[in-house]
N, C-alpha and C positions, 0 to 999 in steps of 0.2 A: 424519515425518522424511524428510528427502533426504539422497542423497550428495550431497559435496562438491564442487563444481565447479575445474577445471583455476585459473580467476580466485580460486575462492576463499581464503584463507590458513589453514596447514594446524598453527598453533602463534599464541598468543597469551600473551603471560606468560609463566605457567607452568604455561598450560594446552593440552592436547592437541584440537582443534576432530574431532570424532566424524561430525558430520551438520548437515545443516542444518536448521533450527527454521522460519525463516519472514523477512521483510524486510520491514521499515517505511521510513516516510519518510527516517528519520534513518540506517539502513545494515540491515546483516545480523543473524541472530540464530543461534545456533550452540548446540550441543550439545556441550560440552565437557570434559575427565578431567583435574584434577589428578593431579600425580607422584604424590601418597596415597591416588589411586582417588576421590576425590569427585567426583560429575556435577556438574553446574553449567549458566546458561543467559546465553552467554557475548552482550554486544550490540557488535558493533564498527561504528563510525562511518565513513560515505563518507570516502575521501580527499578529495573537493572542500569537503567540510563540514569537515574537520579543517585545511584552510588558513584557514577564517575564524572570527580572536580570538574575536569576539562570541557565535560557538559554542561553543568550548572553554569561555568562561566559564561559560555554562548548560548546557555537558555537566558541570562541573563541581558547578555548583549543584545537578542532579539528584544525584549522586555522593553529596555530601554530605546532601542531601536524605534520598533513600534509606538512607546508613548510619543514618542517626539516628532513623531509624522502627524500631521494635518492634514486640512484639505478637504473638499466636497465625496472625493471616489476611491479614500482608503479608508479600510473597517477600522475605528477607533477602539483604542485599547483601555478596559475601564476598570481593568485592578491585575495585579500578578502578584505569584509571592516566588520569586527562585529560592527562596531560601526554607520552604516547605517541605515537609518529608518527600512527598511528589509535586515537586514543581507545577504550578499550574499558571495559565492566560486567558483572563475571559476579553472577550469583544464583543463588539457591535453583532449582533446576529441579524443577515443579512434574506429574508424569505424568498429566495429565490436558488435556480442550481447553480452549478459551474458553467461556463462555457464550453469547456470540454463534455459534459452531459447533456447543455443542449441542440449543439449540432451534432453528436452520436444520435440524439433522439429523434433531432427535426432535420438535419441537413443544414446546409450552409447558410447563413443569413443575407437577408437582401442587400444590396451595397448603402441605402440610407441605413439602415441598424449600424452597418460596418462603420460608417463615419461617426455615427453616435457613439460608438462603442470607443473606436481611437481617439474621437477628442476627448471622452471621461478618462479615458487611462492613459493619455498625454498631459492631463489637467492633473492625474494621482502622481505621475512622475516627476512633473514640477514641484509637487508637496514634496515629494521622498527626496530628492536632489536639492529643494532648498534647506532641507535638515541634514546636507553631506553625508550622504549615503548612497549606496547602489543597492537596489534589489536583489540582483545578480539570479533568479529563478524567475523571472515573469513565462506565466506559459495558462494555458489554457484551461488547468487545473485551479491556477490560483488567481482565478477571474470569478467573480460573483456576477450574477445578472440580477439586481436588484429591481424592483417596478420604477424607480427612478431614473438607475443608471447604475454603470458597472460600480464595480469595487474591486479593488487588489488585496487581497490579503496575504498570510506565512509571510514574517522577516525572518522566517529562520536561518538563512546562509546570507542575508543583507551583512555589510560593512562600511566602517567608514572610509571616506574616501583616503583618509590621510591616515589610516588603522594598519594593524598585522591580520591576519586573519588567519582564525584557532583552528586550521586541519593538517592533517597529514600530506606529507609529502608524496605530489602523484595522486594524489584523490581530485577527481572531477566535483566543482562543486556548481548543480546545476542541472536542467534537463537536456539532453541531445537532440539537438534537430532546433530547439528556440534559444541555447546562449551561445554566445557572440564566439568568431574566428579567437576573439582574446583569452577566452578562456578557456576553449580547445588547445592553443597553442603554448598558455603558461604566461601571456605577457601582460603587461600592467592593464586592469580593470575597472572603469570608468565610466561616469555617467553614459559616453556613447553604445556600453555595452548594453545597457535599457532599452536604448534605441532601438536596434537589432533585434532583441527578443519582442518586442512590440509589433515591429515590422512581421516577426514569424507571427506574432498569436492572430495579427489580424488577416495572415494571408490563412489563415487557416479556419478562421470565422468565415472567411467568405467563401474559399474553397472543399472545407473539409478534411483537408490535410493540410499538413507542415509543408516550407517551401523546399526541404531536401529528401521529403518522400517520406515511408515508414520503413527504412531499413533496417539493418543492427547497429548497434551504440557504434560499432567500427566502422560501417560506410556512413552513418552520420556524421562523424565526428570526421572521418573524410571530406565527404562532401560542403561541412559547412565551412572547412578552412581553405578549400582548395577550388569548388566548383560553384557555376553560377543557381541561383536559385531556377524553380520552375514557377513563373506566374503568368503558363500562358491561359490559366484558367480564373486568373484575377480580372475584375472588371475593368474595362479601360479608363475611370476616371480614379481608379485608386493606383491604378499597374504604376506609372511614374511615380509614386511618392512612397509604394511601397519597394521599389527598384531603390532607391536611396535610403531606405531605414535598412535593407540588407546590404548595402555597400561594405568592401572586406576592407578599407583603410576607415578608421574609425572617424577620421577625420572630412571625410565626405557626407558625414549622416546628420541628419537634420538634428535639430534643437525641437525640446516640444514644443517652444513658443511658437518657432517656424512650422512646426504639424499642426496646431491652431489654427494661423494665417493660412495654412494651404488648405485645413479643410472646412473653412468658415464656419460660418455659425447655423449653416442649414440644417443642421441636425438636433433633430427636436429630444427634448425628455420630458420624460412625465408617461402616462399611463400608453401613449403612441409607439414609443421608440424600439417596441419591440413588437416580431409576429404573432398573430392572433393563437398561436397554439402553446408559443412560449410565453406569454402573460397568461395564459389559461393553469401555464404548469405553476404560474405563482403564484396565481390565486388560490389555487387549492393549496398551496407549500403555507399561505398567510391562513388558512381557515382550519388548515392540520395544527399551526402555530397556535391561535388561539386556542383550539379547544384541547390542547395539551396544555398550554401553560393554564389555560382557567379549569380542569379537573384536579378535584381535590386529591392529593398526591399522600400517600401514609408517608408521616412523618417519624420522628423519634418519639415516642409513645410516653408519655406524661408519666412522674415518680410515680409508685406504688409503696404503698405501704409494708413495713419491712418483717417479711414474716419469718416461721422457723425455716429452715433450712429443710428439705425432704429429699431421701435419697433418690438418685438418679440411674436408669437405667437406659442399657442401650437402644432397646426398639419399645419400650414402651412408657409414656409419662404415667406421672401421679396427677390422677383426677382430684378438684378440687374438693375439700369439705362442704357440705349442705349447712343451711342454716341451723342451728339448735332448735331441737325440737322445743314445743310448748309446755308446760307444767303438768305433769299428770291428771288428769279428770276424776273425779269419784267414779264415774259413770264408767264401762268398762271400753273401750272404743273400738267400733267398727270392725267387723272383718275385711283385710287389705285387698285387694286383688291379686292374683299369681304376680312372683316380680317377674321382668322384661328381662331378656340377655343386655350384657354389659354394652354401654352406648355412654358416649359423652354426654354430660348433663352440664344444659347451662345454669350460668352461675345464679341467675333471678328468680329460677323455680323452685319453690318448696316441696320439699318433701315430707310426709308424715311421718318415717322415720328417718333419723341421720343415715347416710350410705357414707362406709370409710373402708378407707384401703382397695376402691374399687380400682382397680388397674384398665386404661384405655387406650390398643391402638395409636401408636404416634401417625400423621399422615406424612406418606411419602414426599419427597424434594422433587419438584420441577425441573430438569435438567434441558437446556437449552440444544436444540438439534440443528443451529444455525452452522456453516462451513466455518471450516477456523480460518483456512486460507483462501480469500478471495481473489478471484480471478481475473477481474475487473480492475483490480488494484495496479495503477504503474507502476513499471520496471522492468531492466533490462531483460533480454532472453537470450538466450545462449543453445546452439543445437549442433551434434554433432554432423560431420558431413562423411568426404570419403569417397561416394560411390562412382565417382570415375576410376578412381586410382582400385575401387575393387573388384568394375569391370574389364579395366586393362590386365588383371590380373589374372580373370579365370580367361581372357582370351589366351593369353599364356600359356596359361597352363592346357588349355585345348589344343594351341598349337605344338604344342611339347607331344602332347598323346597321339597326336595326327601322327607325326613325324617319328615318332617311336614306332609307331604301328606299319609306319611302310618299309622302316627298316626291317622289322623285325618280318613281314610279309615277305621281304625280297632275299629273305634266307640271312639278314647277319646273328640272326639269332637263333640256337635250336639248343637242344637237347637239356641238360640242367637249368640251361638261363631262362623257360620258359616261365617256372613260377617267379623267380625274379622279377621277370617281365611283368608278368598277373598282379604284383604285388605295386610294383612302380604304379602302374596304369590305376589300381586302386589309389592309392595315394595321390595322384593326378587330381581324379575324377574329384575325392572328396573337397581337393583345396581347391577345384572349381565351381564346385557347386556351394563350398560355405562362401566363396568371393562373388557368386551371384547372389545368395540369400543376402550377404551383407547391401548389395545393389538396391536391391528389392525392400530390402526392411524399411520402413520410415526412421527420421531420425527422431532421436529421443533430446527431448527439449528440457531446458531448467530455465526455471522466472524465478527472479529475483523481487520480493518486494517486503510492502511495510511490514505484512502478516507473515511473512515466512517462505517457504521453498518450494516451487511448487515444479515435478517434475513426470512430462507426459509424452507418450507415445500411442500413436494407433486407437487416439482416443480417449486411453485411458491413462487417470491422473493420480499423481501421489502428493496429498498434502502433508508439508513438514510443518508446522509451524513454529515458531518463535520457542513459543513456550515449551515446546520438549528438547528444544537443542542447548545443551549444555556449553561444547564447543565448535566452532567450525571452521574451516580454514582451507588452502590450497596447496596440497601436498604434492613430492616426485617435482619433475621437471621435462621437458620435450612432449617424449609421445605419452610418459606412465605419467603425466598432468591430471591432477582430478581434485575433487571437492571431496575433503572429508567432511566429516559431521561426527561428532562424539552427542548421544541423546541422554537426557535425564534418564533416571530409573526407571526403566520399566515401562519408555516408552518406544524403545527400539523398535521399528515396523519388520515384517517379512520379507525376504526375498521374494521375486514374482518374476514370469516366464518373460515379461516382458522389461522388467528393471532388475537386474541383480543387484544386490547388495554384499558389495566385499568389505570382508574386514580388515581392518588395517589397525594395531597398535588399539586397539581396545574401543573404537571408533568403526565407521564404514562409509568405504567410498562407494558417495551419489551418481558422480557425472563424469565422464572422462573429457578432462579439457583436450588431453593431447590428439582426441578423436575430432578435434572440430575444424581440422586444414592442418597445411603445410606447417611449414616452420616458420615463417613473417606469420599465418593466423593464427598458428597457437600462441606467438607470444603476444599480439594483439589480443583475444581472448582472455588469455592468464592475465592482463593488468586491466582488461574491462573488466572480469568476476572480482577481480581485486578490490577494483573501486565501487563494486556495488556491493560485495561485502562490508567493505569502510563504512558507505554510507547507510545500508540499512540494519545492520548487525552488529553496533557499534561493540556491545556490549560483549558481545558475544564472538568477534571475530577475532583469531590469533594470529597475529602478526609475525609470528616467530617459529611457523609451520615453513617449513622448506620444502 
């Protein structure tokens, strides 16, 4: 949990926002108190995304989605309004992390957890498929490890089974490496596609990793339509049953009734079913919980009584009036003491004379020094390559200079043509040596995610985020492929030795797509950035960039 940021909003509904939880593509996640005391895990949507129909519709359709799921190990949905200036969804708030958080933190889980964990989210799946619907995102992110038992949460790309579903044409809708050959491939998507992404999140609770590696979204999406999984690192009493939840004809994968029956009931819940280091992280996640939701949190501050108007200034307030003095004395009164330099006075202390028009210092704003784009946040990566093709090059050009050089040794060359000669061999020399520097450079990487762009070499990073990019898109074609970006005012960044920034049309190009392979990779490339544009830049991304 974090505090709340100045940006953030500090009331939804009729809920109280406590902390903040974490930030997805689609907006913020929040910790929040009902008037009745119930926590809750409140999602509220970008304002750029709440201007576009298309979104509200499928913020909607999750809404509904979600209320209509049951079940013991999916977070319940306990109010929404799609129809609020910023759409918002509170749930179930669950005290516990991700799955993806806790084997990054702890390692793999023992194969008893592992069965606990697939029969609670074969138990969620039978909820979610007996409300005719597919999940179609199960993945390691959207697993809660509760002290009970898991949870699946986000229906944000769920649909119905017998539904259209509201995206774009050629957008992936999904994570790579956990949904199913069906949805890599474009063909009808169906409860068995649950199957499959279950099969991945649990080879990757046990193992650590996904069953087709960590590659890029293009050998995943290879791999997961084309090649066998790797579970030589699965335990042997799960390796058969998780060999059949990855099966690539849908029609070979088990039923979760059948993942029940196959993995009985020896798998316990309750305060056991998980490792002594990850019930440790909940306990403390439950003790953070209460003592955030039971401190008294400033609210919206009680009427005041309606006073004159007083002029306002820029850097400094109007200190309030003192109480009226007493009725003059016969008696002549007291000599004062020297007055103090000007100081704010609270409002309960009397003074023996009125102080008016005292002018006081306003105090400075709080400005928060947290990263805008975090780097922990999923999403694709994208990096440029090359450096065969730039040392086949300066060998070239070596061997061109070699072979110049012994002609010209063996007399075909003399008298005028020698600066010629001078001049060529310079030219040589430089395009072998910028095709080894190209060799040698590391590649320069772009991340795609909920918060924004983030693009790094040799270390060092450049964060774009959301919020200063105006437009963005995929401009040029072949090898001049790249990502433009048009920034708000005034938040254009610098060129730097290690990233240039060119202009292009009143914008500047970030990445060069066409730098990242051949011609089958660039155009692989160019419809992965595409689709990770779609998906996290809705708002923002131009469609009609050529």
């Amino acid at each position: 949990m974090q505090p709340l940021l100045a940006s953030d909003p500090h009331r939804v509904g009729d809920y109280r926002l406590l902390a903040r939880l974490g930030r997805g593509a689609m907006g913020g996640v929040y910790l929040g108190r009902s008037r009745g005391g119930r926590v809750v895990a409140v999602k509220v949507i970008r304002p750029d995304l709440a201007e576009d129909p298309e979104f509200r519709e499928r913020f909607r359709r999750e809404a509904v989605a979600a209320s209509s799921v049951g079940g013991f190990w999916t977070a319940a949905v306990v109010h929404a309004d799609p129809d609020a200036e910023q759409p918002w969804l509170a749930t179930e708030y669950v005290p516990g992390p991700t799955l993806h958080q806790a084997v990054a933190d702890h390692g793999p889980l023992p194969e008893v957890t592992v069965r606990g964990l697939g029969a609670g989210l074969a138990e969620a799946l039978i909820a979610i498929h007996r409300a005719e619907l597919v999940h179609r995102d199960l993945k390691p992110a959207n697993v809660l490890l509760g002290p009970d038992g898991p949870r699946v949460i986000d229906f944000g790309i769920s649909r119905a089974m017998t539904g259209s579903a509201l995206t774009a044409t050629g957008m992936f809708m999904g994570t790579p490496g956990f949904f199913s050959p069906e949805q890599t491939l474009g063909t009808e998507v169906g409860p068995p596609s649950d199957i499959f992404s279950l099969g991945a999140v649990l080879v990757f609770a046990a193992t650590g990793r996904g069953p087709f590696g960590e590659e890029s979204t293009a050998t995943l999406l290879y791999r997961v339509a084309h090649a066998e999984p790797d579970l030589s690192e699965v335990p042997d009493g799960l390796r058969p049953l998780l060999a059949a939840c990855l099966a690539k004809d849908p029609a070979a994968r088990p039923t979760p009734a059948q993942m029940l029956d196959e993995i009985g009931e020896s798998s316990p819940h309750g305060n056991q079913w998980l490792p002594p280091a990850i019930s440790d992280v909940i306990a403390q996640h439950a003790t953070q919980l209460q003592q955030t939701a039971s401190a008294p949190m400033p609210d919206t501050p009680p009427p005041q009584p309606v006073a004159a108007p007083r002029p306002a200034t820029r850097t400094y307030t109007q200190a309030a009036p003192a109480a009226p003095a007493p009725a003059p004395a016969p008696a002549p009164a007291p000599p004062q003491p020297a007055p103090q330099p000007p100081a704010p006075i609270p409002a309960a202390r009397a003074e023996p004379e009125p102080v008016r028009g005292k002018i006081v210092p306003a105090q400075p704003r709080q400005t928060s020094q947290q990263p805008q784009v975090r780097r922990d946040n999923p999403g694709p990566v994208f990096a440029t390559a090359g450096r065969f093709r730039a040392l086949v090059s300066a060998a070239v050009c070596v061997a061109i200079m070699f072979g110049a050089y012994e002609l010209f040794r063996h007399g075909l060359g003399s008298g005028d043509r020698f600066m010629v000669f001078q001049i060529g061999m310079l030219l040589l020399g430089l395009s072998a040596a910028w095709s080894v520097a190209r060799a040698v450079l590391p590649s320069l990487c772009l991340k795609v995610n909920g918060d924004g762009l983030l693009v790094s070499r040799m270390g060092l990073t450049r964060e774009i985020p959301w919020s200063q990019v105006q437009r963005v898109g995929v401009v040029g074609s072949g090898k001049r492929a790249s990502v433009a970006v048009w920034f708000t005012e005034g938040t254009a960044p610098r060129s730097a030795l290690w990233h240039r920034l060119r202009p292009h049309h009143g914008g500047h190009l970030i990445f060069p797509i066409g730098a990242t392979g051949g011609w089958f990779g660039r155009r692989q490339e160019i419809r992965r950035i595409r689709t990770a544009l779609q998906q996290y830049a809705p708002g923002r991304y131009d469609t009609r960039m050529l």
